[in-house]
C-alpha positions in Angstrom: 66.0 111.8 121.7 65.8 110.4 118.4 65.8 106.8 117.4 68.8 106.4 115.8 71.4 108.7 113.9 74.1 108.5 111.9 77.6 108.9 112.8 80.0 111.0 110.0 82.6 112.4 111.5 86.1 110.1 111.8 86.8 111.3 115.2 82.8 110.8 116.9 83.5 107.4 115.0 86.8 106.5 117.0 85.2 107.8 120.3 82.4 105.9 120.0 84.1 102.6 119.6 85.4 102.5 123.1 83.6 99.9 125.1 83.7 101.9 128.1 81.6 104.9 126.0 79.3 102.5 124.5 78.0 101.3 127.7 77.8 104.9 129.2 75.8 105.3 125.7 73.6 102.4 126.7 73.3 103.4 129.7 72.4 106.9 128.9 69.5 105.9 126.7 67.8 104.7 129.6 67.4 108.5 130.4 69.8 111.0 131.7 72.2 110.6 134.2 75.1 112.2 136.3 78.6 110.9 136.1 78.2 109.8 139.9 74.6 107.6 138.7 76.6 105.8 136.3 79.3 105.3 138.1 77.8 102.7 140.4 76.3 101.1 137.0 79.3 100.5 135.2 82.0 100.0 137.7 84.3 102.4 137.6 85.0 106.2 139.8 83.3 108.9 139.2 86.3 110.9 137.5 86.9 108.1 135.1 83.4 108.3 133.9 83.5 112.0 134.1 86.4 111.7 131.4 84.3 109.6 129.4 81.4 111.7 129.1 83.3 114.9 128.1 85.0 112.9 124.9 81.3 111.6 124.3 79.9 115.3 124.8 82.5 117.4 122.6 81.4 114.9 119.7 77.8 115.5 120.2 77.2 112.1 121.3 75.5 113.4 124.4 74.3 116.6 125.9 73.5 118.2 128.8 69.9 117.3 129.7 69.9 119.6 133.2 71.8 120.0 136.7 71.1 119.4 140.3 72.4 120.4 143.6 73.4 117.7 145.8 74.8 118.5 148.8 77.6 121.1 147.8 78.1 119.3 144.4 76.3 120.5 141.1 75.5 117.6 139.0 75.3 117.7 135.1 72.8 115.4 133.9 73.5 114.0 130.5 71.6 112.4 127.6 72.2 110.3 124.9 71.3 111.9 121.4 70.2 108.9 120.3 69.0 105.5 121.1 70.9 104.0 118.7 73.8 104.6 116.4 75.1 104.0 113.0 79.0 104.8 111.6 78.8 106.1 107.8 81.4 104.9 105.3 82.2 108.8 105.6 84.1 108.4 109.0 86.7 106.1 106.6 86.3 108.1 103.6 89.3 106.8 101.9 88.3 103.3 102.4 84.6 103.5 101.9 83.0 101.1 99.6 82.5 101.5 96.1 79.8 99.6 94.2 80.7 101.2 90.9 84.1 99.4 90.9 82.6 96.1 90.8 79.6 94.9 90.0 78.6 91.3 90.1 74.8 91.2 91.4 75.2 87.9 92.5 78.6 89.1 95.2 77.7 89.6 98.7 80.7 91.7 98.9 78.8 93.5 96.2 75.5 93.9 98.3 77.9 95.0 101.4 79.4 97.7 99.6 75.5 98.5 98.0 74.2 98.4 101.6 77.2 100.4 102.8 76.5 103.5 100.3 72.9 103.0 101.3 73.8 103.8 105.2 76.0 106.8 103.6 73.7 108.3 101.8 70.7 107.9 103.7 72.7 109.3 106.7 73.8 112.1 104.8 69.7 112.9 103.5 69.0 112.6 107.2 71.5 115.1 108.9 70.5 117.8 106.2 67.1 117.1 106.2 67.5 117.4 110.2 69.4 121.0 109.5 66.6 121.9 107.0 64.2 120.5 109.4 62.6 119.0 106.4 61.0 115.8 105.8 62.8 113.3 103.8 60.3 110.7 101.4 62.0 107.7 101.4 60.0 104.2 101.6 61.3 100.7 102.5 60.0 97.4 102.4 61.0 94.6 104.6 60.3 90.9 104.7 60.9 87.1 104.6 60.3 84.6 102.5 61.0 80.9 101.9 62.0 79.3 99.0 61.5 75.7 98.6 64.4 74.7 96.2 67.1 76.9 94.4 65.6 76.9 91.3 62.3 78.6 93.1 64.8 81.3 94.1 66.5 81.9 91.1 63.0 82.2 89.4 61.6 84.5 92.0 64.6 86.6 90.9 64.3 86.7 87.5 60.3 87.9 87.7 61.6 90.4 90.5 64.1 91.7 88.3 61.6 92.0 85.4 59.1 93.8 87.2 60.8 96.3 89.1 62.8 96.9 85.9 59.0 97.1 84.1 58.6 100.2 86.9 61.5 101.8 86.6 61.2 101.9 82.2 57.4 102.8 83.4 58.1 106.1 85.6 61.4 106.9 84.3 61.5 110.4 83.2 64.5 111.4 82.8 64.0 114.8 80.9 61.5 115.9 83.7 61.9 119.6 84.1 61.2 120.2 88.3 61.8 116.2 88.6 64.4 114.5 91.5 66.4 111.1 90.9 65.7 108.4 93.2 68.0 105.2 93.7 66.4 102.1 94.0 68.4 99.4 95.7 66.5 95.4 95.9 68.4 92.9 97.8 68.1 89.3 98.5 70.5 87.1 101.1 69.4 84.1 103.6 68.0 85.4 107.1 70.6 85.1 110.0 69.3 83.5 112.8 70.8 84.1 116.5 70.1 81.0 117.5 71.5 79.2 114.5 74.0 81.6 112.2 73.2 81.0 108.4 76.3 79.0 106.6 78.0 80.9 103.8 76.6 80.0 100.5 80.3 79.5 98.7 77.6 80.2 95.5 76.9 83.5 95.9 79.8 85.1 97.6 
């Protein structure tokens, strides 16, 4: 099972969204499972969850992971693909975000639609790195930090934006015969807290 994958296809997408499947999903990454199994779990008869399963398995959202007799039944024991999933802008293609249409680096709409085309394209270096079965080099870097006043944060940008611009001018190599274009995408916005939802900043939106 892997981790998490990415969902392109508009109807996966649609079938997916059903709270009904996205239980059996949850349910299902817990290990496989027959129709019957889950029917005790989520509440509902064994056809009904039958039904579900079949829309979930002719997307490739699940698979069959084995059978077993019981009593004069065969049971098909299913899998989630994945632990997790994530929808591309592909599956609304028409409607997907553009960052090239605006850009304001101080919008959060404009980091959405940045961090949207990052889920679409990393999805898409994913599924044909998966059909490849190749390794993708990508790097990330996560983390936190706390600034003391406003003017600490719009300082820690302005050095940020100078050095990673320094890099790029550094490594650049545009003519590079053999060489591959990376994108490099840096983003700052206030950590969301469960416990206490971070208030819009009416500044940077």
């Amino acid at each position: 099972m892997l981790d998490v994958t990415v969902i392109e296809d508009p109807e996966a997408a649609a079938v997916c969204l059903d709270p009904v499947r996205v239980r059996l999903l949850a349910e299902l990454g817990g290990g496989p499972a027959s129709a019957a199994m889950l029917a005790g779990k989520v509440g509902l008869p064994r056809q009904k969850v039958n039904y579900h399963l079949k829309a979930l398995e002719r997307v490739g959202l699940v698979e069959l992971a084995g059978e077993r007799r019981k009593g004069n039944v065969n049971e098909r024991l299913m899998r989630a693909t994945a632990a997790s999933y994530v929808i591309s802008p592909l599956a609304l293609a028409a409607v997907q975000p553009d960052p090239d249409r605006f850009r304001d680096q101080l919008s959060a709409r404009w980091l959405l639609a940045l961090g949207a085309r990052l889920v679409r394209d990393v999805g898409t270096l994913i599924t044909g790195a998966a059909r490849a079965r190749k390794r993708l080099a990508t790097y990330a870097l996560d983390g936190e930090v706390r600034f003391a006043s406003a003017a600490d944060r719009a300082a820690f940008v302005q050095e940020l934006t100078a050095g990673v611009g320094a890099l790029i001018r550094k490594y650049d190599a545009p003519g590079a015969e053999g060489g591959r274009d990376h994108r490099v995408v840096l983003a700052l916005h206030p950590t969301v807290r469960e416990e206490s939802p971070a208030a819009p900043e009416t500044d940077q939106s």
